[in-house]
N, C-alpha and C positions, 0 to 999 in steps of 0.2 A: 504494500500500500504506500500511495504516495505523503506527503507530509498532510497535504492538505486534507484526504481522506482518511488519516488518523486525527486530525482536528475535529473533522466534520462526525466521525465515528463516535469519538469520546462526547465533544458535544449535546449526538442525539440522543445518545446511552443517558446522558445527564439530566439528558430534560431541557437543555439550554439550547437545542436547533429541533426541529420537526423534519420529514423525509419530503412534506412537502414545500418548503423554506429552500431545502437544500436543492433542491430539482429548480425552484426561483432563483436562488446565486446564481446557478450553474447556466443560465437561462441564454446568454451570451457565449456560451461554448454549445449549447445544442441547437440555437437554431440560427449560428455562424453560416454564412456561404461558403467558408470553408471545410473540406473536410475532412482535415486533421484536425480542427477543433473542435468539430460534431465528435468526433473519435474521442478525444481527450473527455470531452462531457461525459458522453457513455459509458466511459471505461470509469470515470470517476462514482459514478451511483453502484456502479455493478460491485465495485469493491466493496461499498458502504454497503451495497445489500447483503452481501454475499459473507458480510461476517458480523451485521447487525443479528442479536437475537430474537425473538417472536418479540419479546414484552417490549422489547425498542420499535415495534411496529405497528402503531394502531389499525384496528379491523378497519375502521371507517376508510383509512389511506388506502388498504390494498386495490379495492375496485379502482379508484382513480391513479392510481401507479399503473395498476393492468392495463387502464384504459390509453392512458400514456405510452408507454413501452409497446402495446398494440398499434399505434399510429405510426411507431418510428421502425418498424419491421420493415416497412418501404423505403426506409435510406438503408442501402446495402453498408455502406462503412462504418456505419453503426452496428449490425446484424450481431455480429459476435458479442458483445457487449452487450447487448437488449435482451439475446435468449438468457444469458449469464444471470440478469436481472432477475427475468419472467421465472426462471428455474429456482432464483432462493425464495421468492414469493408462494413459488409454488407448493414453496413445503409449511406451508401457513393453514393453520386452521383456517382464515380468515377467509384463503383465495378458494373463492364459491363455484358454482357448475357455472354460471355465466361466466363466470372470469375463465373457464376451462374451454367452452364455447367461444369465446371475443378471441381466445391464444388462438386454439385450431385453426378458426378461421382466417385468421391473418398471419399464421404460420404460412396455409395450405396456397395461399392467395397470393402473399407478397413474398416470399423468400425462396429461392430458387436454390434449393439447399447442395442441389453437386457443382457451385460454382464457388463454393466457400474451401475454404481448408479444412483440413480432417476435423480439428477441434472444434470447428463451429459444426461439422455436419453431426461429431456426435454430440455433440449440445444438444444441435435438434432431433437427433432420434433420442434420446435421453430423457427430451422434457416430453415426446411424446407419451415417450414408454412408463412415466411417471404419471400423465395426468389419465394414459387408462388404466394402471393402477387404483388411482388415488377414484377417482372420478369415472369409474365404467361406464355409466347412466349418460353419460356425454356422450362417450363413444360411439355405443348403442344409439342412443337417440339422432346421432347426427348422418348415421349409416352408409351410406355411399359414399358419401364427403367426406368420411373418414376412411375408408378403403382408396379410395382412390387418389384423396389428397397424399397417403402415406406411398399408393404405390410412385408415384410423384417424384416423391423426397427419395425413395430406394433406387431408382433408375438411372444406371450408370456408377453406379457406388462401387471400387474397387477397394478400399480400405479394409481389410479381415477384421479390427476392431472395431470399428462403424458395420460392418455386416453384421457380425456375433450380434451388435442390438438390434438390429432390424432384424433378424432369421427369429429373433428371440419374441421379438412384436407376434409376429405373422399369426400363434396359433391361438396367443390372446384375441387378438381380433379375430380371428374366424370362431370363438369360442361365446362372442360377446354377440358380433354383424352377421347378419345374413347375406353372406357374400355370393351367393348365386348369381344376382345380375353381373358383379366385377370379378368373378373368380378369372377368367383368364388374362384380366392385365395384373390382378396381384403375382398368377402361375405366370407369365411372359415375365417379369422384372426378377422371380427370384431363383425358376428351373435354369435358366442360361449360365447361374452360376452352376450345377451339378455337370459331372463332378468336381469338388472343389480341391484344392492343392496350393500349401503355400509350406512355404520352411521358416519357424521363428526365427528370429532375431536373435542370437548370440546374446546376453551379457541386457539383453533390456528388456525393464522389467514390467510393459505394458505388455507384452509379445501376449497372445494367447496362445491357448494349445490347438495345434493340427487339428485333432480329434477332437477337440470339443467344436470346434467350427464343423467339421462334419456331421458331428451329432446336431447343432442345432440347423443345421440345413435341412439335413433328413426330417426333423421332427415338425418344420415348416412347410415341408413338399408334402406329407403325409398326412397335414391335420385337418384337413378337411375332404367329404367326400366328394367336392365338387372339382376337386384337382385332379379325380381318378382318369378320366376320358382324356384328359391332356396327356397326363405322366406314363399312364402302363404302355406305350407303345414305345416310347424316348428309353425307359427302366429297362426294356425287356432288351431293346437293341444295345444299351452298355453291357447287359449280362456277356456279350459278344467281346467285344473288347479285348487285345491283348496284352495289356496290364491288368496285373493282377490284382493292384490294391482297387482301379476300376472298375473289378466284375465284383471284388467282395462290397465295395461300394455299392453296386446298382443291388445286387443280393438282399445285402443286408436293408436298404433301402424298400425294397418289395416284401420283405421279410415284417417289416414296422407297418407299410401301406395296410396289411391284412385288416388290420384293426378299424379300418377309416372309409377303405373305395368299398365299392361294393360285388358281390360276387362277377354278377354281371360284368364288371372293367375286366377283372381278369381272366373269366370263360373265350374274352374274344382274343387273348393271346395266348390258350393256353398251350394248344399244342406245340407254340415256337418255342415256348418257355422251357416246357417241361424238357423237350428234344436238345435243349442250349444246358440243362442241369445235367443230363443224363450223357453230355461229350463230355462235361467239364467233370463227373465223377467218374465217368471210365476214363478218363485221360490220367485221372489222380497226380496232376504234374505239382500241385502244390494243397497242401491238408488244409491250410484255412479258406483256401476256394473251396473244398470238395464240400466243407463243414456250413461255411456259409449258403453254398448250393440246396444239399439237402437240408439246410432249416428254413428257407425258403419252399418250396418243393411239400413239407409239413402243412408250415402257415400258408400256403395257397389251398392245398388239396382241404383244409380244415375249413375254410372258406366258400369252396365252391362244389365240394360234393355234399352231398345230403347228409343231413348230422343221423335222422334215423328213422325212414319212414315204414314204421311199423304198420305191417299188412295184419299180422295176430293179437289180438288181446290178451291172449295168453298169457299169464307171469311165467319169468323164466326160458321163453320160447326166442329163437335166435329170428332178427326181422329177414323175412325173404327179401330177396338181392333181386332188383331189377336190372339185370345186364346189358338192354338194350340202350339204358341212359346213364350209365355212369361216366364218366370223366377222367377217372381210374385206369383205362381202355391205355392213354399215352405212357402207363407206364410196364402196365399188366401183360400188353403185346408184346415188347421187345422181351419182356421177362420171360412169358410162358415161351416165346420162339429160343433164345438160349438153353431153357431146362428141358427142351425137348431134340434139342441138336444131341448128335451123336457125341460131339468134346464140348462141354459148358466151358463157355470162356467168360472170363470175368465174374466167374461166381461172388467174392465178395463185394463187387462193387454193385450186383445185381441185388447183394441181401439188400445193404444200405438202403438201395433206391425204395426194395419194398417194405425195408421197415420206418423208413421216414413216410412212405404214402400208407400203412397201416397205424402207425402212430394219431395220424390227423382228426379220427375219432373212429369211435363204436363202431359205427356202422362201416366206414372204410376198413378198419382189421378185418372184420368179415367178410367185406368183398375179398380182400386179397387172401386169407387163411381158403377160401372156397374155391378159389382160381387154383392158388398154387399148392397149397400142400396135397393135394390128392396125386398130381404130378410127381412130387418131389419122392411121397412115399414110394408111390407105385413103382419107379426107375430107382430108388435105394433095394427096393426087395429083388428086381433084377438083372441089378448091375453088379459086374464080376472084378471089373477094373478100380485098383483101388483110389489111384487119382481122381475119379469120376464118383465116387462114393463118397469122399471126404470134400469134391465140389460141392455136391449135394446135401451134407450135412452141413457147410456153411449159410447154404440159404437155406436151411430149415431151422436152424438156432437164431438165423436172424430175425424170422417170423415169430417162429415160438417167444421171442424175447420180446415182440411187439404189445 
């Protein structure tokens, strides 16, 4: 702080100046035609606010501060200094839903937030990410204008620590708005980053982590069901990829989506999909692909085959298997054609596949314990060759173990 704004500090703390006195001194540096003096002005309050306590700052002043600092959002060389302000106000009991409204809107309106430097841009994903904290009912209530003004502010953002908050925003607001009508400009500003990659910074100590910027990107592409029709076809085409941390990315990524798209998004890529899990675990070139594969593979098959459509009332009665529609079919084919070749090739890569599509629920172990173990038994009773017998035993431990 400068001298003056420890004058002005101790002063207000005192009771011997008011916040709105000090914005009249200062009256001649903000509405200067120059602007390095509008700068000087700005940057002199923001300090005063920014380390002024609650009780140094009457309720009654907040709205007319807000309303203040909301007008001067439209001198860009002020910008950095006015969010600064708007941001220690914001932590005030006092600053009300309207005061959260008059920001948004003159955020969303006047500041043109990828033309500032990192610091002001995460200023401004900062004070957003705070007032729908603080203030959700704003959010909510302002609905499009807030999806859209935010996708806005995110478009073109290359900064990993200004992303982290915005990736962090995305599922709060899809949790809050009803983003259906804007789901594919928030999905265009934030899938072009996937997949993401960056290397920290040695020795500094904002750096974030790799992984966590990937996790919250993932948990921003995946949190609402209206991103599914855009993503499953983009997800399914990196599972392809020749980097590896890129397919355990798109995996694990489709892996998360379960929870969110709807079976439907997935059905209409299934067969690419399963066919893309099922090279990359008989290729077995690397275990945390093959592992991210089939837990993928799991969470999809849990998703889009039937949980249990019981034909008997019976208690205790196993549900008959309708085979003409199951989904099952992309992996059960390539399976039963192996266990019935004369040399089973890839027996345990064949268990895995079927104990990750038996895993996915009840009623899928069924389908597959009906498909294949009558197979498996029937050529263990006789089969003479011992290679081809202890084939056979490993996709039957793999099932039995389902």
């Amino acid at each position: 702080m400068s001298c003056y704004c420890v004058f002005s500090y101790v002063d207000i703390v005192k009771g011997d100046m008011s916040l709105l006195e000090l914005v009249q001194a200062l009256g001649s540096y903000l509405a200067s035609e120059e602007a390095g003096r509008r700068s000087k002005g700005a940057h002199v309050l923001s300090d005063v606010l920014t380390e002024l306590p609650e009780s140094a700052i009457p309720a009654q002043a907040t709205t007319r501060l807000v309303q203040f600092f909301c007008a001067r959002l439209s001198d860009a060389t002020c910008v950095p200094h006015v969010l600064a302000s708007i941001s220690a106000l914001q932590r005030l009991s006092s600053f009300t839903d309207q005061c959260s409204v008059d920001v948004l809107r003159a955020l969303f309106k006047e500041v043109h937030v990828q033309s500032f430097q990192h610091s002001t841009r995460s200023t401004a994903y900062k004070l957003l990410d705070q007032i729908i904290q603080s203030h959700p009912q704003v959010a909510k209530m302002m609905g499009d204008d807030t999806v859209l003004g935010f996708a806005q502010m995110l478009d073109g953002e290359k900064d990993p620590r200004s992303l982290m908050i915005a990736f962090q925003i995305i599922p709060k607001l899809a949790k809050l708005v009803d983003i259906k009508n804007n789901a594919d400009d928030i999905f265009d500003v934030v899938f072009c980053y996937f997949p993401i990659t960056f290397k920290n910074r040695e020795g500094d100590p904002s750096s974030i982590s790799p992984e966590l910027l990937k996790s919250s990107l993932r948990a921003a592409i995946t949190c609402s069901a209206h991103f599914g029709e855009m993503a499953i076809k983009p997800l399914v085409e990196k599972t392809t990829a020749t980097s590896q941390s890129v397919k355990i990315d798109a995996y694990e990524t489709l892996t998360a989506a379960t929870q969110t798209y709807s079976p439907e998004v997935f059905a209409s890529e299934m067969e690419v999909l399963i066919e893309q899990i099922r090279e990359d675990v008989v290729m077995a070139s690397d275990e945390k692909v093959v592992n991210a594969a089939l837990d993928t593979l799991e969470a999809v098959y849990s998703v889009v085959s039937p949980a249990a459509p019981l034909t008997s009332s019976a208690a205790g009665q196993t549900p008959e298997i309708d085979e003409t529609t199951t989904s099952l079919d992309y992996v059960l084919k390539d399976a039963i054609f192996q266990l019935t070749a004369e040399e089973v090739k890839n027996s345990d890569q064949v268990g895995k596949l079927l104990l990750a599509a038996a895993r996915s629920s009840a009623y899928n172990c069924n389908v597959v314990s009906d498909a294949v173990l009558p197979i498996v038994v029937e050529r263990l009773g006789s089969a003479e060759v011992l290679t081809l017998r202890r084939e056979l035993m490993d996709v039957l431990n793999y099932v039995l173990s389902a």
